[in-house]
N, C-alpha and C positions, 0 to 999 in steps of 0.2 A: 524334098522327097528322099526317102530313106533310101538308101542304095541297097541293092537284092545282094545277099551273102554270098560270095563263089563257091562253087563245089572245092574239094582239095584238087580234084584234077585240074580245075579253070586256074588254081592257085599256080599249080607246079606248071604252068603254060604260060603264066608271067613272070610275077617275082617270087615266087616259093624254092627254098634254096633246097636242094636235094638230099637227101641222107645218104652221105659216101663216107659214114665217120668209122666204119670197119671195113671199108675197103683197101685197106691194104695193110701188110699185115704188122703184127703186133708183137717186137720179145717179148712182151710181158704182158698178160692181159691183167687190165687195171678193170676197179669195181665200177662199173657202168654211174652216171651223175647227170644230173639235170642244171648243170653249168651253160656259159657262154656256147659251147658247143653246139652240145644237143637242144638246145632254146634254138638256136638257127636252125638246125633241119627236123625241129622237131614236129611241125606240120604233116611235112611228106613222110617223117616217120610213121606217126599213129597210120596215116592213111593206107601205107602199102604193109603195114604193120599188124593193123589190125579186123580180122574177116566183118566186112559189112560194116567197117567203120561209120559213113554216111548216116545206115540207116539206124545205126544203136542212138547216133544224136539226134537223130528227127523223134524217134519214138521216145527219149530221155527227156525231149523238148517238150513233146506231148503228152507224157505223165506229168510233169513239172505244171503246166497249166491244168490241169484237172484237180491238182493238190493246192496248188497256191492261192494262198489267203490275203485279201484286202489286209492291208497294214501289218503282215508279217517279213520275215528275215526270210530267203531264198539263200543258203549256203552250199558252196562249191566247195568242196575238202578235196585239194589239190588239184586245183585251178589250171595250171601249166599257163598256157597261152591263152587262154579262154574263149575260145570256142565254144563249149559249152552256152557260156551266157547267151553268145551271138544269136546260136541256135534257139533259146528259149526267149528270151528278147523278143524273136521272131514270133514266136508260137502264142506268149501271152496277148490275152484283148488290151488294147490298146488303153483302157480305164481301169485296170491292173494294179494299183497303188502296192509296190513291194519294194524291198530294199534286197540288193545282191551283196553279198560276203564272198569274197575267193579267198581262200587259203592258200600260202605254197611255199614250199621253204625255199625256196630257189630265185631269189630276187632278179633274176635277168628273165625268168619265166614272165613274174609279176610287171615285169617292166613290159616285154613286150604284147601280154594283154589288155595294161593301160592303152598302149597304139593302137593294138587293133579293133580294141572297143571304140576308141574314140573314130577312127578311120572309118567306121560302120554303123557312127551315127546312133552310138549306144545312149539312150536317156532318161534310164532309172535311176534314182540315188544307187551310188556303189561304193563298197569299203574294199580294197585290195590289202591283203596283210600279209607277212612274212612270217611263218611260223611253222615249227615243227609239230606234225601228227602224234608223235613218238613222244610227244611231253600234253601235259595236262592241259586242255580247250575250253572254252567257254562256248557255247551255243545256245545261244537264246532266240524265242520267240518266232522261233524257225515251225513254218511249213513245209517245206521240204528240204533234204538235204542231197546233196548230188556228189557219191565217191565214185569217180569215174574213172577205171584202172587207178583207184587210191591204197584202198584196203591190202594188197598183196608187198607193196612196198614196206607198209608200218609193219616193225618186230610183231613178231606174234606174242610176245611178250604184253604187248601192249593195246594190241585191238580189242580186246571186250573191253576195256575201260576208257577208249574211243566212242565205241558204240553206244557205251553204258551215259559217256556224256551227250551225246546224242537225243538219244532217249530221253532223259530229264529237260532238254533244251527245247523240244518238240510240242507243239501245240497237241491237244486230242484231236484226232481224224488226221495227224500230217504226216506223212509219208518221206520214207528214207530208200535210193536207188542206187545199187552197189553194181556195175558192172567191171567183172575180174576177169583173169585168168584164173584157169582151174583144174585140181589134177583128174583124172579118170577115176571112176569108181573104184576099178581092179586097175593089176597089170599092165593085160592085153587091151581094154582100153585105153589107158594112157599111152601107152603104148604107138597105136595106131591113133589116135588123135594129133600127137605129138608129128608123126609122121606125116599127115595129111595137112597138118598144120603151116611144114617146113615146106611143103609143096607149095602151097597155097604162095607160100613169102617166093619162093624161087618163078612162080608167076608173075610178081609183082618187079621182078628185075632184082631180085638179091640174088648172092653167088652162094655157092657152099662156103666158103672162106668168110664171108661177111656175118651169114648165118654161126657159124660157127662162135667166131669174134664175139660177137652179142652176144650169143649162149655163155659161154664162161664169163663176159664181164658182168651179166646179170646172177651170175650162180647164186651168191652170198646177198641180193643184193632183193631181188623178187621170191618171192614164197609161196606161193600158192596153195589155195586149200583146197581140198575137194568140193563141188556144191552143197552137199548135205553137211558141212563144215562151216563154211559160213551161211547157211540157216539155221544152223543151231543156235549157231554167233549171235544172228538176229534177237533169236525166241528167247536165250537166256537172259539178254536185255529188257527185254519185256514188249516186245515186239508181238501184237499177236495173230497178225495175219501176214503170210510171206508167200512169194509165187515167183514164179521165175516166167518175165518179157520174152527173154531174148536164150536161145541155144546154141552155139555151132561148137562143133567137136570141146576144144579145150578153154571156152570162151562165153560165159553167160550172164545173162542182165537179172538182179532181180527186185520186185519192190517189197519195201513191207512199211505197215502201217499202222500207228499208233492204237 
């Protein structure tokens, strides 16, 4: 019998190791990495990290099965831990014939979503790769694609011609699901987004000092576009229907579809 996925909180109540990596302080703040570190706490991260983390993966899980096609490619572009999969794994009919792809340039990432997939009784054919977004991809035969907080990482330099291989990789009727961060329209909304946002995390047991820490080691390192920025992104690829899942302040889901 397949063992039921824990919530991240059932996680952080066993063995899910805590995110204390800017707890304390820093001469220098270094550019934030998804090394040995952050691969260990990066569970509890996304979770107290990110508003409504839970429910973006359930509803990610459930557009993935409404998309996904008998004897196509399911791709993950930046994989992390793979979560993700667990989540959709769950959500596909059980006669499902697909194959999963995770991307991630962070080899200790990939390592530890080998485990956890196997730990949870994962039993689709699966290809785990090591690869940079920031350099030129192959994507084939894909029904859906899943960048799940991916796109804001990759230079801006280089995301339309991300997307653009996407696009070419992409069955007709398959669908691509980008959930970001994102700047405010104006100002004053970013603004107070940003605000509300910091609250949110000081809920969740962050200090201002830990907050803080993160913020400058992500500075150079996270980009973020406005929403209407990356649906442009979408539609200049040739994308031609795009809508947005999911909203909270600085933070939105969206799909679009071949």
């Amino acid at each position: 019998m397949q063992e039921k996925l824990r919530t991240p909180k059932q996680q952080e109540a066993t063995n899910q190791a805590l995110d204390r990596l800017f707890a304390t302080p820093k001469p220098k703040a270094q550019d934030f990495n998804f090394g040995p570190e952050t691969t260990n706490v990066f569970d509890d991260m996304v979770d107290r990290s990110v508003p409504y983390y839970a429910e973006i993966q359930r509803m990610v899980a459930e557009l993935v099965a409404d998309y996904a096609a008998d004897g196509s490619n399911i791709y993950d572009l930046g994989c992390s831990t793979g979560t993700t999969f667990l989540h959709v794994h769950q959500a596909l009919p059980a006669d499902r014939k697909v194959k999963f792809i995770g991307i991630d340039n962070s080899q200790p990432m990939l390592d530890k979503a080998k485990q956890k997939l196997a730990h949870h009784g994962f039993n689709h054919e699966l290809e785990l790769r090591c690869g940079d977004l920031n350099k030129p991809i192959d994507v084939e035969n894909a029904s859906v694609v899943i960048l799940n907080l991916t796109l804001q990482f990759i230079r801006p330099l280089y995301r339309d011609r991300l997307i653009e291989s996407i696009f070419r990789g992409m069955q007709p009727n398959g669908c691509v699901l980008v959930v970001e961060k994102v700047l405010g329209e104006n100002s004053t909304f970013n603004r107070l987004f940003i605000q509300h946002y910091y609250e949110m995390k000081k809920r969740h047991g962050y200090t201002e000092m830990e907050i803080a820490q993160k913020r400058e080691a992500l500075e150079n390192v996270l980009i973020p576009y406005r929403l209407k920025e990356n649906e442009e992104l979408l539609q200049r690829a040739g994308f031609q229907h795009v809508d947005v899942f999911f909203k909270w302040y600085n933070f939105c889901g969206i799909i679009a579809t071949r």
